[in-house]
N, C-alpha and C positions, 0 to 999 in steps of 0.2 A: 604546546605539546606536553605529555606528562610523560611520567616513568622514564622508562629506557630511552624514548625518544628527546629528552632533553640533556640529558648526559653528553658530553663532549669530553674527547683528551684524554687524560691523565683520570679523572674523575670518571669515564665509563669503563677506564681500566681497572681502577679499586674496586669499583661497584661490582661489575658483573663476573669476576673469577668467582664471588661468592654463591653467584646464584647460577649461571650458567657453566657448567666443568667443562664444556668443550674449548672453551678460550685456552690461546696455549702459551701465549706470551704477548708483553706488555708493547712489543714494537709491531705486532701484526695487527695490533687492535687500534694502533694511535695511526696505523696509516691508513684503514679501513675509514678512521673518523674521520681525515683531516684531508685527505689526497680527493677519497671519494664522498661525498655525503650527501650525493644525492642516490645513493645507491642504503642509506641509511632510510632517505624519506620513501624511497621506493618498496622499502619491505615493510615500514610502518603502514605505508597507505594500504598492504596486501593485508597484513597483519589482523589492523581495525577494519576491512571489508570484507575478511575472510568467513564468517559467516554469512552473510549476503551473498556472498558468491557459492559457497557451500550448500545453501538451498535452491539457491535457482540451480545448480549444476544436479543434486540429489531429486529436485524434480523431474525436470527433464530426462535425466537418466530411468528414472522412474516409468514414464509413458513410453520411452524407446521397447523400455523391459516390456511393458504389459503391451503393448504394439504386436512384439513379435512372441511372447507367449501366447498371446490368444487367439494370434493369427486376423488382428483387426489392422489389416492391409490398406494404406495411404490415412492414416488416422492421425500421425504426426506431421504437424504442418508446423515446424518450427521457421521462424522469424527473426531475423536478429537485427531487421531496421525497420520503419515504418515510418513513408516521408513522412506523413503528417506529424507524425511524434518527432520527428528531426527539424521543422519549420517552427511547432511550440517552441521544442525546447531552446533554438537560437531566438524566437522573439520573448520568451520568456525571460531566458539569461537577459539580456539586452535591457528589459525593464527592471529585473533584477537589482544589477549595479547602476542602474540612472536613479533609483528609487533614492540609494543608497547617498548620492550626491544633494537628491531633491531634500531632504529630509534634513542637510544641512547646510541649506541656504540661510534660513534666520540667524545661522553660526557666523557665516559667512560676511555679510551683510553687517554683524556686532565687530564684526574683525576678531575672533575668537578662534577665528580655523581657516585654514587657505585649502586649494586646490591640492596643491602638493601634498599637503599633512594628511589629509582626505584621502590622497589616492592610496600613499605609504601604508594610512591603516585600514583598509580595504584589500590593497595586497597581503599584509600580511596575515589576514584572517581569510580571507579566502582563495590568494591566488600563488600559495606558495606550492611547491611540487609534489606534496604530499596532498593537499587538498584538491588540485588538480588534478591527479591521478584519481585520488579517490569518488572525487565527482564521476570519473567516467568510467568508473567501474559498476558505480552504483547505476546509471544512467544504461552504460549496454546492458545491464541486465535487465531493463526495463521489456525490451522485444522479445526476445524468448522465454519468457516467463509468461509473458499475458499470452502469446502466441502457444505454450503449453497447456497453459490453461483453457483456452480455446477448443483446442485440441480434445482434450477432455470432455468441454463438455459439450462440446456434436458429439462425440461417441457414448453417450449416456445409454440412450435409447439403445444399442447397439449391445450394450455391457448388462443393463439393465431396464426391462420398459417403464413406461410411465404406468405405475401402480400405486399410487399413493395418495391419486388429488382425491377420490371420493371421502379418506380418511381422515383428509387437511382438511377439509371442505367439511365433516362432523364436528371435528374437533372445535373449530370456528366458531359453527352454529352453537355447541353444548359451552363454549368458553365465554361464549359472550349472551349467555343465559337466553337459550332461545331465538337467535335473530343470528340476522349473517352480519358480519361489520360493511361491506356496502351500501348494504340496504339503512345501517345506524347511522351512515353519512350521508348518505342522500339526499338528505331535508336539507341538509347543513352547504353542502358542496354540489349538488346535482343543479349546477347553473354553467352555461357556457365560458363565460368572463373564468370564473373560478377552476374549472376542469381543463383550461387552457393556461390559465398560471402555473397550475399543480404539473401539468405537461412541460413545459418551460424548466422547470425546477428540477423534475426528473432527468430531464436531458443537461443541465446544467451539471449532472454530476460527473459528466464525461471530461470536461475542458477540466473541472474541480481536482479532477483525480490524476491528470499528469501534472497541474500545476503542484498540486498538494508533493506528488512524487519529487519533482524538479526540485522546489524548494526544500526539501528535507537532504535530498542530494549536495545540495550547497550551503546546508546550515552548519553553523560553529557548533550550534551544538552538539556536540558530538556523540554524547551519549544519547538523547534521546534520540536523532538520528539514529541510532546503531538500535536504537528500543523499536523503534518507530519499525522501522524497515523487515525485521527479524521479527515482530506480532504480525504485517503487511505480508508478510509470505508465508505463514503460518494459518493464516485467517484463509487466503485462499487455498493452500493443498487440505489442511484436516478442512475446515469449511465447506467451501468451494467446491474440491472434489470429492473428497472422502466421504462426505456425509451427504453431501448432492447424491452421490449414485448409490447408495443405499435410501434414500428415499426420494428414491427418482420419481418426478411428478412437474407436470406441465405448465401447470398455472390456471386462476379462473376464464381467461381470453381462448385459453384452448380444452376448457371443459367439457364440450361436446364431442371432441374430437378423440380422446383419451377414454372416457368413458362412455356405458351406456343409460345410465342411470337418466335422472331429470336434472337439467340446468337449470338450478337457481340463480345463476347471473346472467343468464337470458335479460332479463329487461338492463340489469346495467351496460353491458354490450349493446343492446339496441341503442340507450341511450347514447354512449361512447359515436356510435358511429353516427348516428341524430347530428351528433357537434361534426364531425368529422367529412361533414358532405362537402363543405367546401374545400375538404384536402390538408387540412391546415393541423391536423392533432397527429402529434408522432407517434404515441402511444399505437394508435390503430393500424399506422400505415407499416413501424416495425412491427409489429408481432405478426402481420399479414405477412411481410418480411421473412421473419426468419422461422414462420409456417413453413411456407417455398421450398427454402433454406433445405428446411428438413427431411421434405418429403421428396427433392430433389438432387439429396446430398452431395450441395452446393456449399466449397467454405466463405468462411465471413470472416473479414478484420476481429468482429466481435458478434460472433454468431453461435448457435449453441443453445436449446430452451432449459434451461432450471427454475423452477419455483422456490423448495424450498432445499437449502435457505435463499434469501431476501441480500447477494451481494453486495447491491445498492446499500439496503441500510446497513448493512455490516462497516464497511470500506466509509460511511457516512460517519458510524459510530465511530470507529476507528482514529477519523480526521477529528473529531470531539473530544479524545481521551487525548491526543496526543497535543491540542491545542489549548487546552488546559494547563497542560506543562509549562506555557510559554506565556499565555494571558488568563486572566479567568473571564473576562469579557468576551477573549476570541473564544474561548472552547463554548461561552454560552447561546455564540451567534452558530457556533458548529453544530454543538446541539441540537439549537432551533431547526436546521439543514434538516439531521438526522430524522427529526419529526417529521419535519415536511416528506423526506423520501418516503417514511412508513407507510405517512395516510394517502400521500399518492400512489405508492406500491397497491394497496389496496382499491381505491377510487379508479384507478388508469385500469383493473383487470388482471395487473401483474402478477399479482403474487396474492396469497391465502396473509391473515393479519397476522396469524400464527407463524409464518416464514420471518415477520420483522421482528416479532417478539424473540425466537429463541434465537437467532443469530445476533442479538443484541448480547443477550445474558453468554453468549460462548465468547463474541469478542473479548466482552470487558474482563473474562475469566483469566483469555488468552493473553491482554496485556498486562495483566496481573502478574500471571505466571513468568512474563518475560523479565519481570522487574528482580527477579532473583540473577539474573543471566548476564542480562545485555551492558555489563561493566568490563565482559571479560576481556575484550582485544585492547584495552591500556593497560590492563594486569590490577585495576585497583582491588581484584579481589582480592591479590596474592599480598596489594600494600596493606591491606586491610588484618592479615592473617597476623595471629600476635605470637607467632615464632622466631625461629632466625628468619626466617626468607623473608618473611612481610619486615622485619629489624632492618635490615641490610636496605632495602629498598627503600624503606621511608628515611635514611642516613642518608641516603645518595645522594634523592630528591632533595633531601634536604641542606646539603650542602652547593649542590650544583642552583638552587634556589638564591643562597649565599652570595653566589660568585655572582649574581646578575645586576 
């Protein structure tokens, strides 16, 4: 723990009259520390998830607003559990900390680390009551946030029609100098074996994306955690919905249906469903799905048509920048992911190639941008400042570093 949070005693009493003037005296402060302190790790764990919590709560509130100003009546289907996110994330934790033991069995085995010594430092990096808390703040936020999101985007069409794909669907053609990028891939990837991988992959991002959540929820590292999470809910409201419903638009799987112009993914649809006779390609059988969906306004766990932007690779790219942080190997196998979802997005009918391109380039803008920010719930920013306030505090630390 940094700053404030490792201060004890006598030493968070010097420390903080400097920087906080509500403290009133030296005996209210030492029993605050020493009587209660779990009521310390309590506020820390709010502290550092208060922005996490601050945008899922500023969303939501959000869709409530526009719900009842616009008078888009049962539009909000908030969620704040979802078994199957409740069965990962206990068989996830579960692998989680067995991984953590497997990993030091060679230790083990040298007689270099026992059971014991193992468990000690596993609890103390992840199961102390601050990290506990904070785990399942980040974690219930996980259902009503995606549940908001959802929400959203069934009510597109509603807010705004599909008007956009004949102009996705140029832009395409003129970007990629004359040709649609389906019909570029085609030679390349128009074989069952391969359009059945590529489907595979695509839906691989779904188990990807609570695991990627779970573990960021449970990682030490706490800053990118705090980075990670705060670009993750930023990527889907300006992303996701903000610029979803200003260029509301269907996708090429429901190009005929949206427009009346001529479909040029006519033959990659035929082909799609060619592979799909014997039931087996997901691609075809959701988008038929949450066709239904639509025109039956029926909700869905994850239901909702948007094209562009390209979520998938967004959320792909996203899992790439931030895995970077931790390996260069992981972020390069994330990467590789990230590709894969684009040219599948395009090949499966999903989405225009133009939806992966620009939601790449806004991701990577938006974890950019976070990198000024997502320091702020330890205060390194304030340790950082070369006044008294950042003085006082790098003193503290530094002495309570001392006493250790």
């Amino acid at each position: 723990m940094d700053g404030l949070t490792r201060l004890q005693g006598s030493e968070l009493y010097n420390a903080l009259p400097k920087i906080l003037p509500t403290v009133q005296s030296k005996d209210r402060l030492e029993r605050t520390a020493t009587r209660w302190p779990w009521v310390d790790d309590l506020i820390s764990a709010l502290c550092e998830n208060f922005p996490i919590l601050l945008i899922v709560a500023v969303y939501v509130g959000e869709g409530l607003l526009i719900e009842s100003s616009l008078g888009l009546d049962g539009m909000m289907q908030i969620q704040f559990n979802y078994y199957l996110l409740d069965v990962f994330a206990i068989f996830f934790t579960a692998c989680f900390f067995t991984m953590h033991f497997i990993v030091r069995i060679p230790r083990f085995v040298r007689g270099e680390d026992d059971l014991r010594t193992a468990g000690c430092e596993i609890r103390e990096r992840y199961l102390t009551l601050e990290k506990l808390v904070g785990f399942l703040l980040a974690y219930l936020s996980i259902a009503p946030f995606i549940s908001t999101f959802r929400s959203f985007k069934e009510t597109i069409p509603r807010i705004q029609p599909f008007a956009w794909d004949e102009t996705l669907m140029k832009l395409d053609y003129y970007l990629h100098f004359g040709n649609h990028p389906w019909a570029l891939l085609q030679p390349l990837l128009g074989r069952p074996i391969i359009t059945r991988a590529l489907d595979i992959c695509y839906m691989a991002w779904f188990p990807l994306l609570v695991g990627f959540l779970l573990w960021m929820a449970w990682s030490r590292r706490r800053m990118l955690r705090l980075r990670f999470f705060v670009s993750f809910g930023l990527v889907w409201i300006v992303v996701g919905t903000i610029m979803a419903t200003l260029l509301s638009s269907a996708g090429p799987c429901y190009y005929s249906y949206v427009t009346d112009s001529d479909n040029p993914f006519l033959p990659l649809m035929n082909y799609l469903r060619s592979v799909h006779e014997d039931g087996s390609l997901w691609a075809v059988r959701n988008q038929q799905g949450l066709w239904d969906a639509h025109l039956n306004a029926t909700h869905l766990p994850l239901g909702g048509i948007s094209a562009m932007p390209s979520m998938h690779v967004a959320v792909a790219v996203l899992f790439a920048l931030a895995g970077y942080q931790v390996n260069s190997w992981f972020g390069r196998i994330l990467l590789a992911f990230a590709m894969i979802n684009l040219i599948g997005s395009v090949h499966l009918g999903w989405h225009y190639a133009i939806d992966g391109y620009v939601v790449a380039a806004l991701t990577w803008m938006i974890w950019e941008a976070t990198s000024r920010f997502f320091r702020f719930p330890k205060l390194d920013h304030i340790e950082n400042r070369p006044g008294k306030l950042g003085q006082h505090l790098r003193a503290a630390d530094s002495a309570v570093l001392r006493c250790q």
